[in-house]
N, C-alpha and C positions, 0 to 999 in steps of 0.2 A: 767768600769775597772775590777769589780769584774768577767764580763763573758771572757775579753781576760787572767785574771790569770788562771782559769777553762780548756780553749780550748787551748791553747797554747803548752802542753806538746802531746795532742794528735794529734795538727798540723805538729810537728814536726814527731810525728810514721809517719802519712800521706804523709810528703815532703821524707821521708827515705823510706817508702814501694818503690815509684817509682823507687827509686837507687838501692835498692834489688831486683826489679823483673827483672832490667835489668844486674843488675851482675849477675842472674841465667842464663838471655838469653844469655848473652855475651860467656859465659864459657861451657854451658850446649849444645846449637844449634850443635858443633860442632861435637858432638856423633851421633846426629840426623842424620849427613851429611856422617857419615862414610859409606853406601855402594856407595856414589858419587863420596869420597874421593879413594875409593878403586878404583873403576873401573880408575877413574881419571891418578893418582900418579903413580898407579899401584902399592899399597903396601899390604905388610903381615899383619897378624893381629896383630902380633909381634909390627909390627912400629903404628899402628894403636891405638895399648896398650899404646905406648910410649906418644902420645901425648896427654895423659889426664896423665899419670905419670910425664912430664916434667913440666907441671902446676901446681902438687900437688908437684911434690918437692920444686919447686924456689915458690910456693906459702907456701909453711911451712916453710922455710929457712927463711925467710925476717919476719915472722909474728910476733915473739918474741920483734923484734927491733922495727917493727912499731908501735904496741900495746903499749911498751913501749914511744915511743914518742905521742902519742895520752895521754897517761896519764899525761906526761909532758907538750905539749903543748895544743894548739887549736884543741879541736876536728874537729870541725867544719872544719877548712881547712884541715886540714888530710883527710876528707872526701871528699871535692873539689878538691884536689890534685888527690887522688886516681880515682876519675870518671872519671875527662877530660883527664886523661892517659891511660884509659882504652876504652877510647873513640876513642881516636886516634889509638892505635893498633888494636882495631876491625877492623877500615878503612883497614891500612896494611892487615891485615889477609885477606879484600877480593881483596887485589893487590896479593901475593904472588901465582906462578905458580909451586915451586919445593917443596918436602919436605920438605927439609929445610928452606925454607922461613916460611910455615907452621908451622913447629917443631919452632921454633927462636918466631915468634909472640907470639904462646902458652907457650912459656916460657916468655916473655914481658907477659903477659895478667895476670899469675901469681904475678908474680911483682907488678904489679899495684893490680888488687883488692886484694892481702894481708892486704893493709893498708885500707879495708871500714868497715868489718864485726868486729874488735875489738873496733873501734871508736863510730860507729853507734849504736852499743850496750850498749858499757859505756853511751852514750851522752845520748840515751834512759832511761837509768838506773837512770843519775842525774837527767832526770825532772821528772822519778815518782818513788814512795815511793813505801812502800810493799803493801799497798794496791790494787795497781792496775799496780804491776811490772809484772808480769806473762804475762798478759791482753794483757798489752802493749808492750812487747817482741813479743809474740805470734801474733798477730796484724804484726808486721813489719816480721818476720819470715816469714805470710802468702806471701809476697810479694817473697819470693825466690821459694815457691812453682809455684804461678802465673808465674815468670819467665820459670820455668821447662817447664809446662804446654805452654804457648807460642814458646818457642823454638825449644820443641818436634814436634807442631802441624804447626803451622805459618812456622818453620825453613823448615820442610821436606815439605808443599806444593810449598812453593818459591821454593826450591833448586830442585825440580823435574820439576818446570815450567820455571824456569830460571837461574838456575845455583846455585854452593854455593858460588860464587863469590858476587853474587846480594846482598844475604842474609847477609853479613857483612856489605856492603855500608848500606843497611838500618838502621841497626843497630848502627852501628858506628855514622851517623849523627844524628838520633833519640837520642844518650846519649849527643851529643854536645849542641843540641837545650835545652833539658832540664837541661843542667848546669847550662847556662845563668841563668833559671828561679829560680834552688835552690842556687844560687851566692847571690842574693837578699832579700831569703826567708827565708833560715837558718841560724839560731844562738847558740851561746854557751850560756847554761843558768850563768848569772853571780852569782860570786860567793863571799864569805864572805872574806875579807883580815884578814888572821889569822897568827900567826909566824909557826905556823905548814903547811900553806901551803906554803909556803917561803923553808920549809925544805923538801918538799915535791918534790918541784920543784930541787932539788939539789938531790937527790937521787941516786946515781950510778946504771947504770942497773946491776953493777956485786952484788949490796944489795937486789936489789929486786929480783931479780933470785934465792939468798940465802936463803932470805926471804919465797918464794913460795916453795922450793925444801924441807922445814922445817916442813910443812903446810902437814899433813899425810892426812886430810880429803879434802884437795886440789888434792892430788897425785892418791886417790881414784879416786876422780870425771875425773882427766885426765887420768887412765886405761880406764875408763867409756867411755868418749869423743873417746878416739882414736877407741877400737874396732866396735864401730857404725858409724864412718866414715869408716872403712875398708867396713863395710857392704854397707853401703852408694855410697860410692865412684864405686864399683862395680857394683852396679845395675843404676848409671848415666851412668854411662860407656858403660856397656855391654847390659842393658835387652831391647834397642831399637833393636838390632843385634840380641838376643836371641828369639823376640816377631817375626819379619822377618824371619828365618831361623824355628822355629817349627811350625808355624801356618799359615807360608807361606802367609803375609799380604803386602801388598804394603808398599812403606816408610812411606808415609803421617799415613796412619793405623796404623802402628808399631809403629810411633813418640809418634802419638794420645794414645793407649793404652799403652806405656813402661810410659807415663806420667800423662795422664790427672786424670784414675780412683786411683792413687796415692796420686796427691797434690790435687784433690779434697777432699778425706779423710785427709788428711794433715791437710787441713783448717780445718775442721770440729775439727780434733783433738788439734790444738790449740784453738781453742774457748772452748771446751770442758775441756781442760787439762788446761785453762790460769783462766778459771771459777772456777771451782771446786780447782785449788790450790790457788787462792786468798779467797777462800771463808774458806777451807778447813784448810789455815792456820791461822785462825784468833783463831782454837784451840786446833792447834798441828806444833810444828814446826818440825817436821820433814814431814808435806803434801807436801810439792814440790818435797821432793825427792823421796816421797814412787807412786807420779804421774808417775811422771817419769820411775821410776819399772813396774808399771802397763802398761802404753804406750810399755815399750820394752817385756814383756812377750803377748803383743799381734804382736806387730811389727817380733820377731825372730820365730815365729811356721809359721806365715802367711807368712814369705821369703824362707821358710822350702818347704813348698806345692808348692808356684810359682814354684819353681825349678823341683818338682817332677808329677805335676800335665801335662797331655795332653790334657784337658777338657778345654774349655773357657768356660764353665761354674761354676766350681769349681776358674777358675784362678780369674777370677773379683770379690769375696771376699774376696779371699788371698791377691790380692791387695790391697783390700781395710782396711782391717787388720795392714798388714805392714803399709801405710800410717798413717792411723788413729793412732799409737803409734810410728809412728814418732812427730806428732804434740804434744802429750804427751809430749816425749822428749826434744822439741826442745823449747816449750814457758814455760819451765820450767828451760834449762841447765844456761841460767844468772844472775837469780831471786835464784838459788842456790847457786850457784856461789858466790854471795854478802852475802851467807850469812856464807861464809867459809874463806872470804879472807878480806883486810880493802878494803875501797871506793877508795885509792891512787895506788890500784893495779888491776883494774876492768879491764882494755885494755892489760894490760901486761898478765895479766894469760888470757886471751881467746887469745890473740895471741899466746903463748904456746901450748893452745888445737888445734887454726887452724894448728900451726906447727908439734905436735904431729901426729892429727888427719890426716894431708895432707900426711905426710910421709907413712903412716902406708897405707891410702884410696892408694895414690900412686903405693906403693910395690903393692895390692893387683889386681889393674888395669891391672898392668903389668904378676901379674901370671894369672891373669884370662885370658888371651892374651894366654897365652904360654899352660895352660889348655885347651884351644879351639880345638888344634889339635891333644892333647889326649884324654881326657876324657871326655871332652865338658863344656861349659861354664855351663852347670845344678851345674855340681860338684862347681866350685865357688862359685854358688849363695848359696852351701848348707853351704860351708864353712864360707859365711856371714851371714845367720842364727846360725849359732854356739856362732860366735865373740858379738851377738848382748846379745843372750841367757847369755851371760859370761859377759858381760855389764851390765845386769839388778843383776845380782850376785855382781858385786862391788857395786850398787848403793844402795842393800839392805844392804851390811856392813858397808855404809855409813852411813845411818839412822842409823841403831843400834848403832853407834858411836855418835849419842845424834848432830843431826844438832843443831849449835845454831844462834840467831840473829848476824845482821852484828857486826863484828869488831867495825866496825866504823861507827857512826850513817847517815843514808843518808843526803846529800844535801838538808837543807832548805833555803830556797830562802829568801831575804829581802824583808821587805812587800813592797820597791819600785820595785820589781826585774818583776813582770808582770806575774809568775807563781804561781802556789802555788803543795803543794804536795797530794794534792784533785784529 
């Protein structure tokens, strides 16, 4: 009994990385696909910007409300919900023949994964404590870099040996088969019946919106959030096109290097960054967020170079830079997060930052499009090293502002409940 209370909270990171890596592929692959899509459609870069901005928008639109329902109800099917619909629009995506069947799917594909990444987070959050919340963020995070990395490399070999049509059917049925098996696997950690949670579940979202908008060291962390998705967003987008057009690499190559030397360092940097800030907080509470700092002042000089550099010698540390402080970033942005906001609002404020984050990644998608045929996608990518650079600037007047423990104590389990916070 004692070793399924132990393994249990990181069976669940385990059942959640596989949903992650394929929400990366599902949303990510189609960047990969853009000079197929071009020759294909016969479209501009213009329209081609468009369809990663129409995703970030209807994907930050919906996230506030999901996020919010994820804290009011069942995580757990929130999460089931959100797969086997995004499951099924991949299939659509590889039927559609005109743009706009394309554009329309990408905006459904939106839609659905809005509601995984604020769920899957909280749900992660309630079965570990601070001890080993970073860790375990970090851990399931790696699963969206794996997704990159597959989409980039997997997506452009198929779609050059068989179409990009092929490369959704795959996809699409691979997330169907593995619902089945997380239908049966996952669960919601149960929870204490208290009158505060009774009031909890009564909430108005127009209180808790009030609530967070209140919250100054909240408001910091989502300036934070958003200009590192702008950066973010942009180099999903663009640097597979960018890697193809200056170094003159076949797709498959360009998928390979826009991605893999990236979410390889990624991983590293969440181990890194999930280690050292569990370890690191145990006697200072402000270490997740000064990690965090650190991850983006290596992450914005290293998107600085990629942009400026013509050497693929120089470019494969710069990538490997940026990545590497992204993983800082990213196994530390929830585990912060909880420690600014109560536990009753964990889903609703990251769906905030996906909605902030998406609109902002969005807008920037679409200039970096409209960049292309003037001044060149370089100048983009310099202007998301900038955004990133000014990111790690709010996270340090964060800290200075004295981070303190959570609001609200985390989620302890009943000793019949089968986890523990170990």
């Amino acid at each position: 009994m004692t070793q399924k209370r132990s393994i249990y909270p990181w069976l669940v990171v385990a059942l959640l990385w596989v949903v992650a890596a394929l929400n990366y592929v599902d949303r990510q692959v189609i960047f990969t696909l853009f000079p197929l899509l071009r020759a294909d459609l016969h479209l501009s870069s213009v329209q081609l910007g468009l369809l990663g901005t129409i995703f970030l928008w209807v994907y930050g639109a919906v996230s506030p409300f999901v996020g919010y329902l994820a804290d009011r109800f069942s995580r757990r099917n929130v999460i089931l919900a959100s797969f086997g619909i995004w499951s099924l629009v991949t299939l659509f995506l590889g039927l559609a023949h005109t743009y706009a069947e394309v554009l329309t799917a990408q905006a459904l594909m939106g839609l659905s994964e809005a509601c995984y990444i604020p769920a899957a987070l909280a749900l992660i959050a309630d079965y570990h404590c601070e001890a080993s919340r970073s860790r375990a963020v970090g851990l399931h995070q790696s699963g969206l870099y794996a997704g990159i990395v597959f989409g980039g490399v997997a997506g452009g070999w198929i779609g050059e040996y068989y179409g990009w049509h092929v490369v959704f059917y795959v996809l699409g049925t691979g997330g169907l088969f593995y619902l089945l098996l997380l239908t049966f696997s996952l669960k919601d950690p149960p929870r204490q019946v208290r009158v505060t949670d009774k009031e909890t579940n009564k909430l108005p979202f127009s209180v808790a919106i009030a609530e967070l908008a209140g919250n100054g060291a909240f408001l910091l962390l989502l300036a934070a959030m958003t200009l590192v998705s702008i950066a973010l967003w942009c180099v999903y987008t663009w640097l597979p096109l960018f890697l193809f057009e200056r170094y003159k690499l076949n797709l498959a190559s360009a998928g390979f290097s826009a991605t893999f030397y990236i979410q390889a360092a990624s991983f590293a940097g969440i181990l890194i960054g999930g280690w050292l800030a569990d370890a690191w907080s145990r006697t200072s509470r402000r270490a997740r967020g000064w990690t965090q700092a650190i991850g983006l002042m290596l992450a914005g000089p290293g998107l600085l170079l990629v942009a400026g550099t013509y050497s693929w010698w120089v470019l494969i540390p710069c990538l490997v830079s940026f990545g590497l402080g992204r993983g800082f970033w990213d196994s530390n942005l929830m585990p912060v997060l909880c420690q600014v906001i109560s536990e009753k609002l964990r889903a609703t404020a990251y769906g905030i930052f996906n909605s902030a984050g998406c609109i902002g990644g969005g807008v920037m998608a679409l200039v970096a499009g409209a960049l292309k045929s003037t001044v060149g996608l370089a100048a983009a990518l310099e202007i998301s090293a900038a955004s990133i650079l000014v990111a790690a600037l709010c996270i340090a007047v964060l800290c200075f502002t004295r981070l303190r423990p959570p609001a609200v104590a985390p989620w302890t389990p009943a000793s019949s409940s089968g986890v523990t916070e170990s």
